[in-house]
PLY file of the C-alpha trace (Angstrom):
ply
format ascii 1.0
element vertex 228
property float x
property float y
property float z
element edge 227
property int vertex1
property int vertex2
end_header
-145.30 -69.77 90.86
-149.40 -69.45 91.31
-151.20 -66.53 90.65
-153.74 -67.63 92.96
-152.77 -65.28 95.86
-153.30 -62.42 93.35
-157.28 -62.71 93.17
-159.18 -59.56 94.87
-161.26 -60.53 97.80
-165.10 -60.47 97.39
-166.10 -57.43 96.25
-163.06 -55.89 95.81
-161.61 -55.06 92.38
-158.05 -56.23 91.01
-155.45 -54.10 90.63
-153.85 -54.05 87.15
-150.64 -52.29 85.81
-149.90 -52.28 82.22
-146.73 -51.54 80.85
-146.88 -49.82 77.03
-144.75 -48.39 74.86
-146.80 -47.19 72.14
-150.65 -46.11 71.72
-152.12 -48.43 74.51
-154.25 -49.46 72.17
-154.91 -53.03 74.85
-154.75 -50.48 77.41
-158.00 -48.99 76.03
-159.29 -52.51 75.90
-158.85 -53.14 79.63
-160.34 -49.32 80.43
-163.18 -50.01 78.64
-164.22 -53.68 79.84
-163.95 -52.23 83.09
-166.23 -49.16 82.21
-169.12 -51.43 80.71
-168.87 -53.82 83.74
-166.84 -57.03 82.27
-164.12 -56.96 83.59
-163.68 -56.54 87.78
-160.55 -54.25 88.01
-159.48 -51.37 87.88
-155.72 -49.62 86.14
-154.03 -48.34 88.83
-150.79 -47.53 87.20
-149.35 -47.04 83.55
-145.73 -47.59 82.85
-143.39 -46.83 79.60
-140.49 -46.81 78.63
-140.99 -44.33 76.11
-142.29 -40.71 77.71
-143.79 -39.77 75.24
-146.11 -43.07 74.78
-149.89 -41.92 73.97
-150.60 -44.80 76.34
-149.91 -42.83 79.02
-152.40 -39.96 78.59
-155.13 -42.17 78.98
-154.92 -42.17 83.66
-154.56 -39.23 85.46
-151.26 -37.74 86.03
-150.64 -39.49 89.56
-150.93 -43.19 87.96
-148.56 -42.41 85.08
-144.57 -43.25 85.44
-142.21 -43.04 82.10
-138.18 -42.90 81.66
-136.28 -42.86 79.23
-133.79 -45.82 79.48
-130.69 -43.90 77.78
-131.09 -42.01 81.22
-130.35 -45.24 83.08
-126.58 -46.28 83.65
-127.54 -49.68 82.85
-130.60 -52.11 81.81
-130.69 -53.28 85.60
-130.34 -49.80 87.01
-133.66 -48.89 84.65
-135.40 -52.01 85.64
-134.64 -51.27 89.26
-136.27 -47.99 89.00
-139.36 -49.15 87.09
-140.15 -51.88 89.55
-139.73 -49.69 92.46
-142.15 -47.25 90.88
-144.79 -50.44 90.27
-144.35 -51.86 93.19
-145.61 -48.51 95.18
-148.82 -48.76 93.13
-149.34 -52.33 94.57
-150.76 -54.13 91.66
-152.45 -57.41 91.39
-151.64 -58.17 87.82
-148.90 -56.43 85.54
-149.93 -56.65 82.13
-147.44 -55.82 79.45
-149.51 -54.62 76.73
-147.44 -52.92 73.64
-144.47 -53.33 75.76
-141.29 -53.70 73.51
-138.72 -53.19 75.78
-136.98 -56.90 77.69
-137.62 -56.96 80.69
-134.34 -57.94 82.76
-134.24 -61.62 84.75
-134.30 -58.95 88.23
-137.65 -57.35 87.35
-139.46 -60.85 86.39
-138.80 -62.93 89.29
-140.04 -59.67 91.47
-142.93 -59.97 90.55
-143.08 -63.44 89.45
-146.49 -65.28 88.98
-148.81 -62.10 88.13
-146.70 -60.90 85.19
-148.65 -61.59 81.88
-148.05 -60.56 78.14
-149.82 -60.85 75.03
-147.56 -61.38 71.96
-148.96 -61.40 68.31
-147.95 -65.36 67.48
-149.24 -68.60 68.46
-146.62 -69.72 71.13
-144.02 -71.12 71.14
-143.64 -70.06 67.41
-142.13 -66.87 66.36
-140.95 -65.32 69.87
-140.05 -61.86 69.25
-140.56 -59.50 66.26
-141.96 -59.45 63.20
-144.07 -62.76 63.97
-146.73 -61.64 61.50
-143.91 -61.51 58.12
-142.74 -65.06 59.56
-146.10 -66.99 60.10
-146.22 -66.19 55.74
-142.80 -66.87 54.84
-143.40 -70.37 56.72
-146.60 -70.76 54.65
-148.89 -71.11 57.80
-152.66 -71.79 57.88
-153.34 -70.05 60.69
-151.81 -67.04 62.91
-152.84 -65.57 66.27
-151.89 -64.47 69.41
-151.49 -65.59 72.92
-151.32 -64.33 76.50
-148.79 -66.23 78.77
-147.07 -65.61 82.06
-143.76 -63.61 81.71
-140.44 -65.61 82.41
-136.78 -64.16 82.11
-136.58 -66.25 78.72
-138.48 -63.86 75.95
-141.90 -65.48 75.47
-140.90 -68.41 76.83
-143.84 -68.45 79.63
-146.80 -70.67 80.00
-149.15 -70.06 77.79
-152.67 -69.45 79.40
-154.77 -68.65 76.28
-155.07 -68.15 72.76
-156.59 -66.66 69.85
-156.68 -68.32 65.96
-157.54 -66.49 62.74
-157.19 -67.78 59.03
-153.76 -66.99 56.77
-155.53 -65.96 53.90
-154.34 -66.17 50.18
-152.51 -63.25 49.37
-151.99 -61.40 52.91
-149.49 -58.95 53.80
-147.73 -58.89 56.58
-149.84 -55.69 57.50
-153.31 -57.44 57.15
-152.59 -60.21 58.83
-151.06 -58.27 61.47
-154.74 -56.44 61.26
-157.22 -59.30 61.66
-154.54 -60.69 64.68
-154.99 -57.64 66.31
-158.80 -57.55 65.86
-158.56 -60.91 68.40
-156.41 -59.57 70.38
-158.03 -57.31 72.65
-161.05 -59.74 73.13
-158.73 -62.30 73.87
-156.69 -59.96 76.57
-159.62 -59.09 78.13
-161.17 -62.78 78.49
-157.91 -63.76 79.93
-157.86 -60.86 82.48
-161.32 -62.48 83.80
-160.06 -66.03 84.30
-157.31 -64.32 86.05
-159.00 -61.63 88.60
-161.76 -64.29 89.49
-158.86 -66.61 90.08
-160.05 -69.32 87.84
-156.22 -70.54 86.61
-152.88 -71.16 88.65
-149.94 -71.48 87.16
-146.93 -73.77 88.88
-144.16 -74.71 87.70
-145.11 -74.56 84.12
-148.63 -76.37 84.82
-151.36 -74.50 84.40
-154.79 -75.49 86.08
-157.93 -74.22 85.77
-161.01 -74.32 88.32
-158.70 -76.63 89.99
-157.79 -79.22 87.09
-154.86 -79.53 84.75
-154.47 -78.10 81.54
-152.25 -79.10 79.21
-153.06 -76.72 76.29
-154.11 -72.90 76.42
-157.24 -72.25 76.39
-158.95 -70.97 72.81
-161.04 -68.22 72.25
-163.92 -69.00 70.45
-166.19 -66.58 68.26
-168.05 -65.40 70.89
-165.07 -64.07 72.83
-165.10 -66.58 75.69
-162.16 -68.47 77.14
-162.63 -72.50 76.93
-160.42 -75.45 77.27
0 1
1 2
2 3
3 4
4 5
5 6
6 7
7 8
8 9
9 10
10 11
11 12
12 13
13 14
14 15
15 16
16 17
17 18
18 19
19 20
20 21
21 22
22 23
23 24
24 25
25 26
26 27
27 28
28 29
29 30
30 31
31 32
32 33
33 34
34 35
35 36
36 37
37 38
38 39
39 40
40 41
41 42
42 43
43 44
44 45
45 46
46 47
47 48
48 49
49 50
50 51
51 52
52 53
53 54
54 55
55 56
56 57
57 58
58 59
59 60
60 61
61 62
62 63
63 64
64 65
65 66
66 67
67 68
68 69
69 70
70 71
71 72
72 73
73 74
74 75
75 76
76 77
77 78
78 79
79 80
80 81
81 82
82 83
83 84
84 85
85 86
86 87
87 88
88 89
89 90
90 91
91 92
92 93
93 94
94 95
95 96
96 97
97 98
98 99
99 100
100 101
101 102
102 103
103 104
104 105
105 106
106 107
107 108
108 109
109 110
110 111
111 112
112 113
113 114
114 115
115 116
116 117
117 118
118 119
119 120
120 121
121 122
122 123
123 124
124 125
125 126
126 127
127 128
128 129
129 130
130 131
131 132
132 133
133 134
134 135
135 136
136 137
137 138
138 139
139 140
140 141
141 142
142 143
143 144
144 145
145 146
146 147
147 148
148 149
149 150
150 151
151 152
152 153
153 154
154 155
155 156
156 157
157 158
158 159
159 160
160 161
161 162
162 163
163 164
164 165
165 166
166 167
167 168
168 169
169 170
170 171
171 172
172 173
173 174
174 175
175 176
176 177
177 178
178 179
179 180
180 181
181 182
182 183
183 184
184 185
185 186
186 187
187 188
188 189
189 190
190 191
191 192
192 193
193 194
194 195
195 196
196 197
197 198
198 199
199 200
200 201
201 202
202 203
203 204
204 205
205 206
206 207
207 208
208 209
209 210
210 211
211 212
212 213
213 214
214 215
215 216
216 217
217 218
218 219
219 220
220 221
221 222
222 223
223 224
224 225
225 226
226 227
C-alpha cells in the first residue's frame, strides 16, 4: 500500500474523514489546525457509530452519517453501509479519531493505504484498551501514543509517528491517561501534515519519508514537530 496517490494537488486541500465515537475531542484538533492555517485540509465527512456522538455536531448536517450497529444484521452488513456512506464523500484520508468500534477486514482493505488511527500506547505495546492501567502495572518509564496506518489486525499497522511523556511516581491510570492525551492532538495533527503534503509512503510495512527509509516512527519533539 502507499498513501502517496492520496496527496491533494497544488493548491488544493485534502480531504479528511474522521470516524468518532465519543466527544471528537481530535476532531476539534483537526478543525482547528485547519482554521488557523496549519494544516491544508479540510473535514468533509464525520462518521459514528454511536448517533448520539457529540463528535458529530461539530459539521453541518449534510457531512454527518451515524448508525447504530444493533440495527445492522451483522458486523459486515454495518461496515458495508458505513463505507458506502464514506466512500460518497470521497475522502483523501480517513482518520479514526475516538473510534472504538473494529473495523471489519472488508472495510480496511477498501480503503487500504489512507486509513490512519491514533491509539493511546506506544506501539506495538498494549493494542487495545485500557493501555494507560497497563503501561503502570508493567512499571514503564514512559507512555505515549502513536498514529499508524490501519490493518485488519487491531493496531497492528505501521507505525508512522509517535509521541513520549514521563510515567511519573505515583500516577493513576487517569493522569497518565491526561498528560498522553495532552500529546495527542499535537501529535495527530503533525502527522496529518506529513501526510497531506505527501512527505511519507507506506509499502508493505516500510515506511519512507521524503523518499528514504524509515525504520522507526518518527518522534514528536517539544515543539510539536515530526522528526526522524
Amino acid at each position: 500500500m502507499t498513501s502517496a496517490g492520496n496527496t491533494a494537488s497544488a493548491g488544493s486541500r485534502s480531504r479528511i474523514a474522521v470516524l468518532a465515537s465519543g466527544r471528537g475531542s481530535n476532531l476539534q484538533a483537526i478543525i482547528d489546525a485547519i482554521a488557523a492555517g496549519t494544516l491544508n485540509a479540510e473535514v468533509v465527512a464525520v462518521l459514528s457509530d454511536k448517533p448520539d456522538a457529540s463528535a458529530l455536531q461539530k459539521v453541518a448536517p449534510g457531512q454527518r452519517w451515524a448508525r447504530s450497529p444493533k440495527d445492522f444484521a451483522d458486523r459486515a452488513a454495518f461496515d458495508a453501509a458505513m463505507g458506502d456512506a464514506l466512500a460518497a464523500f470521497a475522502p483523501d484520508w480517513v482518520v479514526c479519531a475516538g473510534y472504538m468500534r473494529i473495523l471489519g477486514e472488508a472495510f480496511v482493505q477498501r480503503f487500504a493505504g489512507r486509513l490512519v488511527n491514533i491509539h493511546p500506547s506506544l506501539l506495538p505495546l498494549y493494542k487495545g484498551l485500557h493501555t494507560h492501567a497497563r503501561a503502570l502495572e508493567a512499571g514503564d518509564a514512559e507512555a505515549g501514543a502513536s498514529v499508524h496506518f490501519v490493518v485488519p489486525e487491531l493496531d497492528a499497522g505501521t507505525v508512522l509517528a509517535q509521541a513520549r511523556v514521563p510515567v511519573l511516581p505515583g500516577d493513576s491510570a487517569e493522569q497518565l491517561a491526561q498528560r498522553v492525551l495532552a500529546v495527542e492532538h499535537p501529535l495527530l495533527i503533525a502527522s496529518l501534515q506529513w501526510l497531506v503534503a505527501g512527505r511519507v509512503t507506506e509499502r508493505d510495512g516500510q515506511l519512507e519519508v521524503d523518499g528514504h527509509p524509515l525504520f522507526s516512527p518518527l518522534r514528536l519533539d517539544c515543539a510539536g514537530q515530526l522528526s526522524p
